[in-house]
C-alpha positions in Angstrom: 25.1 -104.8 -22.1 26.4 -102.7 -25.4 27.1 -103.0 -28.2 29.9 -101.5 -30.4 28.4 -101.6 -33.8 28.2 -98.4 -35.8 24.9 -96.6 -35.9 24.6 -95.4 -39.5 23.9 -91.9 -40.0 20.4 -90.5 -40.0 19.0 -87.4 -42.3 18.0 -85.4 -39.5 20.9 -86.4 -36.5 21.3 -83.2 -34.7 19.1 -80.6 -33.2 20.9 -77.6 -34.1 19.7 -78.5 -37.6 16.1 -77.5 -36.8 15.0 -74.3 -36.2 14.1 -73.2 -33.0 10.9 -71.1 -33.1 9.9 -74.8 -35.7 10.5 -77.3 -33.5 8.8 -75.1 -30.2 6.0 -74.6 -32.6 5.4 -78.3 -32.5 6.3 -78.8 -28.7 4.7 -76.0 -27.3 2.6 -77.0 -23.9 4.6 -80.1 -23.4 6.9 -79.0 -20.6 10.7 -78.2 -21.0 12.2 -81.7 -21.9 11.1 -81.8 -25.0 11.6 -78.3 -25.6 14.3 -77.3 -27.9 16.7 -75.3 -25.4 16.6 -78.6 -23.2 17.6 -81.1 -26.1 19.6 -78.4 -28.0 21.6 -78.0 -24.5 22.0 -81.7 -24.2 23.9 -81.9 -27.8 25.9 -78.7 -27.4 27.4 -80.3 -24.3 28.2 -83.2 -25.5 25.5 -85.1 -23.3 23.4 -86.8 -26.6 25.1 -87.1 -30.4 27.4 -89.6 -28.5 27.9 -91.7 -25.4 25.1 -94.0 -26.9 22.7 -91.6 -27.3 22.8 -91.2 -31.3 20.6 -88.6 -32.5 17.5 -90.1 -35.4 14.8 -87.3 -35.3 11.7 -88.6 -37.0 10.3 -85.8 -39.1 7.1 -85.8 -41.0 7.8 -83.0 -43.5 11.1 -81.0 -43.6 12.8 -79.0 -41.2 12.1 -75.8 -42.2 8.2 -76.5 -42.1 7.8 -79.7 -40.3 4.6 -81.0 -39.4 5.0 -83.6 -36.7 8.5 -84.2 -34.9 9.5 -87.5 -32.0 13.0 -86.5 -30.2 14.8 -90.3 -31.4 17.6 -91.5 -30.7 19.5 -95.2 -31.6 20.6 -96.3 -28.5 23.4 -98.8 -27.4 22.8 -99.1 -24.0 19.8 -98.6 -21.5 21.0 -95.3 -18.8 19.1 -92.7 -18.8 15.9 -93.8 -20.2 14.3 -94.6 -16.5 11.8 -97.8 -18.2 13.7 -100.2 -17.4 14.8 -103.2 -19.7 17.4 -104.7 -18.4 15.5 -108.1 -18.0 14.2 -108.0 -22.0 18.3 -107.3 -22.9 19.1 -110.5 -21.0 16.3 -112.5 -22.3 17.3 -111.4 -26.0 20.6 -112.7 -25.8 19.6 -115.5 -23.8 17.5 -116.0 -27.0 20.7 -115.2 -28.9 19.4 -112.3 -30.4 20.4 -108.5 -29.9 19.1 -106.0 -27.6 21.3 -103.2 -28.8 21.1 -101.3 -31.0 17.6 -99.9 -30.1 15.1 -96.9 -30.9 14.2 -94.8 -28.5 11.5 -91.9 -28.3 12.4 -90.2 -25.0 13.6 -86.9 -23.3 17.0 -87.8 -22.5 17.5 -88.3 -18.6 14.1 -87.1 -18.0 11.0 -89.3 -16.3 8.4 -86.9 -17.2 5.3 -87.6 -18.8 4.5 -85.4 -22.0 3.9 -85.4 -26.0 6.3 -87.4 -27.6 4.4 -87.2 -30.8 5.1 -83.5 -31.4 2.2 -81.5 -33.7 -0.1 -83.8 -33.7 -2.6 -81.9 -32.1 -1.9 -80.0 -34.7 -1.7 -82.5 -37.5 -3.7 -85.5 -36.1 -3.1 -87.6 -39.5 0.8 -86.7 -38.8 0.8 -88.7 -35.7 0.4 -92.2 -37.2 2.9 -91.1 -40.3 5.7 -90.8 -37.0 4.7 -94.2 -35.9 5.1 -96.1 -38.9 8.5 -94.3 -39.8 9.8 -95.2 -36.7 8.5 -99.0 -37.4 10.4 -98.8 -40.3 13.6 -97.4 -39.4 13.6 -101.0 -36.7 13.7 -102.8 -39.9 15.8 -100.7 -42.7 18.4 -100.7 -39.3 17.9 -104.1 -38.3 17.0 -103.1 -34.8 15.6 -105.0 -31.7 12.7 -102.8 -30.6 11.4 -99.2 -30.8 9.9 -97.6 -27.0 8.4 -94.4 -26.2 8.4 -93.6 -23.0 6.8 -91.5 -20.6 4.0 -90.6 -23.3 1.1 -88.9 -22.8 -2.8 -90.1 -23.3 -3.0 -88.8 -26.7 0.2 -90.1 -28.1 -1.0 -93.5 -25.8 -4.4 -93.4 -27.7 -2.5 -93.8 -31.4 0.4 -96.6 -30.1 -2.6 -98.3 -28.8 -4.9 -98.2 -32.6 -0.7 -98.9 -33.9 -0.7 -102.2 -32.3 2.1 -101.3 -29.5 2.9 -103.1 -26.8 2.0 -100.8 -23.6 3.4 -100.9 -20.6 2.8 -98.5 -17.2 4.3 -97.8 -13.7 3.8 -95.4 -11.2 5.3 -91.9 -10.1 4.9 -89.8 -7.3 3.2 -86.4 -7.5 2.0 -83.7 -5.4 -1.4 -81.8 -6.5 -1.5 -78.2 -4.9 -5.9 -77.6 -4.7 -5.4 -74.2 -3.8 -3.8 -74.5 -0.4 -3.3 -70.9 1.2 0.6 -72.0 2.4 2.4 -75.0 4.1 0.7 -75.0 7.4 -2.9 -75.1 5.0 -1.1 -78.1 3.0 -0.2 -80.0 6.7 -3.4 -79.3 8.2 -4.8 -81.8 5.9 -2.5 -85.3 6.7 -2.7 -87.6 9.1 -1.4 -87.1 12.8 1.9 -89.1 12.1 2.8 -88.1 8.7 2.4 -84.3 9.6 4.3 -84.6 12.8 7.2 -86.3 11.0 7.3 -83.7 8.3 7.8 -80.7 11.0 10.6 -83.0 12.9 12.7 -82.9 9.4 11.8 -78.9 9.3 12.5 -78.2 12.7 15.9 -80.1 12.3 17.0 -78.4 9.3 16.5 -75.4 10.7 17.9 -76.3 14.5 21.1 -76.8 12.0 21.4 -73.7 10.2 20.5 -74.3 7.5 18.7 -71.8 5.0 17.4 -72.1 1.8 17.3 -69.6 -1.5 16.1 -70.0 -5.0 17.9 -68.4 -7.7 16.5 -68.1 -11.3 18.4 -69.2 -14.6 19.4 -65.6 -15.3 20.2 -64.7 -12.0 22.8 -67.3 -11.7 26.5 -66.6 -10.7 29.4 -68.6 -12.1 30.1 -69.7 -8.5 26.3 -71.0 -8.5 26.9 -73.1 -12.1 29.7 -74.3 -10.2 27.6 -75.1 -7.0 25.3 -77.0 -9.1 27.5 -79.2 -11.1 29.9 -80.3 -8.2 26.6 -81.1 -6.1 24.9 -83.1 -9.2 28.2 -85.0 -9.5 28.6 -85.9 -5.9 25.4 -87.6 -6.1 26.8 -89.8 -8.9 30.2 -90.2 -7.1 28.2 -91.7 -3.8 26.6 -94.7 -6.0 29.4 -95.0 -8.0 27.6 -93.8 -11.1 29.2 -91.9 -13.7 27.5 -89.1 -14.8 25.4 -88.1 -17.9 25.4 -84.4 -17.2 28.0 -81.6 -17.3 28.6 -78.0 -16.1 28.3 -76.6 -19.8 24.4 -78.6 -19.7 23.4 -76.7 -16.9 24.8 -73.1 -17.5 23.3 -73.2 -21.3 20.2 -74.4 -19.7 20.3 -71.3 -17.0 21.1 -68.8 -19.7 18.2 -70.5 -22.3 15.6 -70.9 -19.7 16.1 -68.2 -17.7 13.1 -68.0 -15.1 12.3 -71.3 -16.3 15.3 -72.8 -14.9 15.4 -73.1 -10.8 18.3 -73.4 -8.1 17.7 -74.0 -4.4 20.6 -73.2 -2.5 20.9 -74.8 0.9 23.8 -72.7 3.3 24.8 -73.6 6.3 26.5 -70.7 8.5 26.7 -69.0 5.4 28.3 -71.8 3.1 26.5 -73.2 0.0 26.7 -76.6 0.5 23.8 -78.3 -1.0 21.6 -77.7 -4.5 18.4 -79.4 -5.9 18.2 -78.4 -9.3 14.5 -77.7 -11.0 12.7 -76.6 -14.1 9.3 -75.2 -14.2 6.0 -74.0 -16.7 3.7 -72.7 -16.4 1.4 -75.3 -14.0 4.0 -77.8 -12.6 7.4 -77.8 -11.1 9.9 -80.2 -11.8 12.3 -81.6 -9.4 15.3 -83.3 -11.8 18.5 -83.3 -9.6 20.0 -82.9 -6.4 23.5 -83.0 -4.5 25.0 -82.1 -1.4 28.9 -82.1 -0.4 28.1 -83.0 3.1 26.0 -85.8 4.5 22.7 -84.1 4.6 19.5 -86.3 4.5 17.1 -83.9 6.4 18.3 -81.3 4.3 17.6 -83.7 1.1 13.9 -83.6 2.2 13.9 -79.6 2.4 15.4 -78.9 -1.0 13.9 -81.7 -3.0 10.6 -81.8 -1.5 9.2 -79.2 1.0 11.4 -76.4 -0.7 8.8 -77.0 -3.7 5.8 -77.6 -2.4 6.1 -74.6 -0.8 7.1 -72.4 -4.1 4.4 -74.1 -5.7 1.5 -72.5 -3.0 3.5 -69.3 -3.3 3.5 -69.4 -6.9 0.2 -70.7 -7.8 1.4 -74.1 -9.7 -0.5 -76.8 -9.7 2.1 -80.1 -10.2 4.9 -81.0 -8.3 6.7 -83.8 -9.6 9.9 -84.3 -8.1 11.4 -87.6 -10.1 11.1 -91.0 -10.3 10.8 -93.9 -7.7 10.6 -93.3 -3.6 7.9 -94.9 -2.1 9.2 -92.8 0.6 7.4 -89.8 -1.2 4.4 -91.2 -0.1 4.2 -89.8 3.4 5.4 -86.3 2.3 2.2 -85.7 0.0 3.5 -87.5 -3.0 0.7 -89.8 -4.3 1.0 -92.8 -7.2 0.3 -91.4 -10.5 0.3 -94.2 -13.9 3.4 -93.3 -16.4 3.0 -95.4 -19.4 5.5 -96.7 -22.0 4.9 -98.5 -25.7 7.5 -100.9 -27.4 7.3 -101.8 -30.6 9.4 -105.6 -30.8 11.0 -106.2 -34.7 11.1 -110.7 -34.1 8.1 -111.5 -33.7 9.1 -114.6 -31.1 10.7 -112.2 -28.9 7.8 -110.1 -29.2 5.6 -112.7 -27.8 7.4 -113.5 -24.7 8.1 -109.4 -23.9 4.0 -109.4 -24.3 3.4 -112.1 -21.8 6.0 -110.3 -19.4 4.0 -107.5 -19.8 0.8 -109.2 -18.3 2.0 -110.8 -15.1 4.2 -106.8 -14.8 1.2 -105.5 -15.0 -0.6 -107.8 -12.5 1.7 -106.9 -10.2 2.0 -103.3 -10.2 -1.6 -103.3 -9.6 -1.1 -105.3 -6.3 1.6 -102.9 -5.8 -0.7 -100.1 -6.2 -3.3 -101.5 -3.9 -0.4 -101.6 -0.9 0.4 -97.5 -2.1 -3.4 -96.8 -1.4 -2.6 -98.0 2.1 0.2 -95.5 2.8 -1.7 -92.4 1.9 -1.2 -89.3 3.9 -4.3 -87.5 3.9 -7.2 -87.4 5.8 -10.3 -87.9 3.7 
C-alpha cells in the first residue's frame, strides 16, 4: 500500500546540509546507524531523499549549532522500517482513511536499538521540544501517524510522559561475559545445542571453506564488488528488490574504515560468500549477508559463529546479528525487548491501534514464555 501524493518540502530535507562534526556531536555513543557517515551514505547513494524515504529532520535549534536532532523521514510505504504495520495500513483504509503518508523516526534499514532523540542527554528540556514538533508536523501535513522505532530507555522514558502509544518485540542477542575463546563460550550450553553447533563447524570446514575479515579501508574494488552481488542475491532469492547499492557500501567502507566489517567465505580459493557488519566500540553488528552458491552451513559461520568469535578475540561485549530467527536461539542468541512509540493523528483510529496493542502485547509475552524454554545454556 502507497501512496503517490507529493510530500511537500521540509526546511531541513537532506543530510549533507548538517555539518558533520554537529550532528556526531549530538549522536555520539549511539552506534553507527544514526551516525552521520551511515545516513549521509544512504542519501549520497540514492538509498533515502527518494524511493519513499523523504528526508524531514526535526531540529531543535539550527544547523550550524543544533541542540537536539531525530533522523525523520515522511514515508509512503512501510520497507525497511522492520515494526511492522501492515495490519494498521489495512485497518485505516478499511476505515477509509490513509495510512500513507507517514512520519517516521528510524535508522533506515536498520533494527537496532539506540537514541533516536539525539542530544538530549545533552539538552534534557530539548528532548520533549523534538516530540512535540514531530506531533505537529502529523497535523500541519495531514499525516496518519508518527513512530519511532527501535528507541532506547531514555528516549522511551519521554514518549511515555508524551502520551505515546508504546509498543515492544523481541530480538536476538549474544552477551560475551568474558569468555576466554569459542570452546570457553560452548563449554557453557547444553549437550544438544553444543553438539549441533560443532556439526555446522565441522561441515564448513570438511567443505573448504575459509573465512577472512577485511576492514572498511582495507577493502579492494573486487571486495565492494563481492559484497554488493552477495547482498543482492539475497534479495533476488525472495524476490525482494533491494534498498541498498554498491555506491552505499563502498562510501560506507571508505567513511567507516575499521568500523566497517567484511567476512569473506572462500571456497578452494574462490570468494563466494560475504556477511556484511558494522562495529563500536562494545557491540558488533551483523546487518547483511549473501552467498552465490547455496550455502546454509556456511550462513551459520559468517553470520553467527564468525562474530561471536571476533567478539571474544576482540573484547566486545554485544553481538546482535539482525532481526527475527527464533532459530538464533540455540546458537547463544537470547530474547532481548525492542520497543517502538506511535503517535495516531484521528483519534478513532487511535483507539483501535491502542487496543491492538494490548492483546499484541499479551501475546508476545506468551511468546516470550515459550523462548525461555529454548534456552541454550546451562545454568
Amino acid at each position: 500500500m502507497t501512496t503517490s501524493a507529493a510530500d511537500s518540502a521540509c526546511p531541513l530535507d537532506r543530510f549533507a546540509q548538517l555539518p558533520e562534526a554537529k550532528w556526531n556531536a549530538l549522536a555520539r555513543e549511539t552506534g553507527p546507524f544514526v551516525d552521520w557517515r551511515f545516513l549521509a551514505s544512504l542519501e549520497q547513494a540514492g538509498c533515502i531523499g527518494g524511493n519513499g524515504w523523504n528526508t524531514c529532520i526535526s531540529l531543535v535549534g539550527d544547523a550550524a549549532a543544533p541542540r537536539a536532532a531525530a533522523p525523520a523521514f515522511i514515508k509512503s510505504h512501510s520497507h525497511g522500517e522492520f515494526v511492522f504495520d501492515w495490519a494498521w495500513a489495512h485497518g485505516a483504509q478499511a476505515a477509509g482513511l490513509r495510512w500513507y503518508p507517514k512520519l517516521l523516526v528510524a535508522a533506515p534499514f536498520s533494527p537496532v536499538t539506540g537514541p533516536r532523540l539525539l542530544g538530549s542527554e545533552q539538552h534534557p528540556a530539548a528532548a520533549l521540544e523534538l516530540v512535540r514538533d514531530l506531533e505537529a508536523r502529523v497535523h500541519e501535513r495531514s499525516l496518519s501517524s508518527a513512530g519511532i522505532n527501535f528507541c532506547s530507555d531514555s528516549d522511551a522514558a519521554v514518549l511515555r510522559e508524551a502520551g505515546w502509544l508504546e509498543r515492544h518485540d523481541w530480538q536476538f542477542h549474544w552477551t560475551n561475559p568474558g569468555y576466554r575463546d569459542f570452546d570457553d563460550f560452548l563449554s557453557r550450553l547444553r549437550h544438544k545445542p553444543r553438539k549441533n553447533i560443532r556439526a555446522e563447524r565441522r561441515r564448513v570446514k570438511q567443505q573448504g571453506w575459509q573465512f577472512e575479515w577485511k576492514t572498511g579501508e582495507a577493502l579492494t574494488d573486487a571486495d565492494i564488488d563481492l559484497a554488493d552481488r552477495c547482498y543482492q542475491s539475497t534479495f533476488a532469492l525472495y524476490g525482494n528488490l533491494p534498498s541498498l547499492n554498491r555506491h552505499f557500501f563502498e562510501l560506507c567502507a571508505r567513511r567507516f574504515g575499521r568500523d566497517f566489517l567484511l567476512c569473506v567465505a572462500s571456497q578452494h580459493d574462490e570468494p563466494l560468500a560475504a556477511a556484511i557488519f558494522w562495529r563500536d566500540a562494545q557491540r558488533l553488528y551483523g546487518r547483511y549477508w549473501g552467498s552465490l552458491v547455496d550455502s546454509r552451513d556456511v550462513h551459520f559461520e559468517a553470520c553467527y559463529y564468525q562474530g561471536i568469535d571476533y567478539c571474544i578475540h576482540n573484547g566486545l561485549k554485544w553481538f546482535e546479528p539482525g532481526a527475527q530467527g527464533e532459530h538464533k536461539i540455540r546458537r547463544g542468541f537470547l530474547p532481548t525487548r525492542t520497543r517502538s512509540f506511535h503517535y495516531i493523528r484521528h483519534p478513532g483510529l487511535r483507539r483501535a491501534i491502542a487496543n491492538w496493542l494490548v492483546h499484541e502485547k499479551e501475546a508476545l509475552g506468551r511468546y516470550r514464555q515459550h523462548l525461555d524454554t529454548l534456552d541454550p545454556f546451562t545454568r
